[in-house]
N, C-alpha and C positions, 0 to 999 in steps of 0.2 A: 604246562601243557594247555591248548589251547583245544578249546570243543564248540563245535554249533550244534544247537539240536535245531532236529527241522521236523515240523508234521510228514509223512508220507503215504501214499494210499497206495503205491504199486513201486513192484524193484524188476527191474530187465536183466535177465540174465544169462548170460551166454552157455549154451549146451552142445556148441561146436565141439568145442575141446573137453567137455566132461560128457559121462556115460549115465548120469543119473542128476536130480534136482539137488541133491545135499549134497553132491560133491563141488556144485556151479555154486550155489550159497556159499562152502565154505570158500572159493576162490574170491567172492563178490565181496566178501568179510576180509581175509587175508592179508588186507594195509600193500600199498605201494609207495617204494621210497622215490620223494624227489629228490633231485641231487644234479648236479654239473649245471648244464642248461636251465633244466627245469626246477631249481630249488625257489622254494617259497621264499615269497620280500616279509620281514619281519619287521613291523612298524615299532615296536620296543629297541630293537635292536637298529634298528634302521639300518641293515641289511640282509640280504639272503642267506638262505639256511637251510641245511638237510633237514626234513622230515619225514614221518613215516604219514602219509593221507589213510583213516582205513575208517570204516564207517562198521559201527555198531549200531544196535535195538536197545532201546530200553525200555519204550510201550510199543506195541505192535497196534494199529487199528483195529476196529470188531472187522472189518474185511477188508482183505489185502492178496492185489492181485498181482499177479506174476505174468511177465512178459518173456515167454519162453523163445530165444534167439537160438533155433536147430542151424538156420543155411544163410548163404549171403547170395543175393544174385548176382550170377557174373553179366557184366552188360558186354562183354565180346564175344559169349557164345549165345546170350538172349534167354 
C-alpha cells in the first residue's frame, strides 16, 4: 500500500449533498475507487491498477479551517 502524507491547514467540503458537517467529513474520508479509465499508473508494476484514493488524519493542525461548499452558481440563470 502505498501513502503520501501531506501538511494541511484547511479541507473543502461539500454540504450540497449532506445535511450536517460530519456527515460531509465522513463522505470527504470515504476513499473513492479508480478503475476502468481512470485507474492509477503503477511504476512498480509498470502498469495500471484499481485502487481505492481515500485520505485520512493522522496530526490535525493547532487550526484548521473548513471551506464549507452549501451552493454552486448556475451561470444561466445568474
Amino acid at each position: 500500500m502505498k501513502t503520501n502524507e501531506e501538511p494541511f491547514l484547511g479541507i473543502s467540503l461539500n454540504l450540497k449533498t449532506h445535511h450536517n458537517i460530519f456527515a460531509a467529513l465522513d463522505d470527504y474520508t470515504s476513499g473513492v475507487v479508480l478503475d476502468g479509465d481512470n485507474k492509477y499508473f503503477c511504476e512498480k508494476y509498470d502498469k495500471k491498477i484499481t485502487v481505492v484514493k481515500k485520505y485520512e488524519f493522522k496530526k490535525l493542525p493547532k487550526q484548521l479551517v473548513f471551506t464549507l461548499n452549501r451552493f454552486e452558481f448556475n451561470y444561466n440563470l445568474g
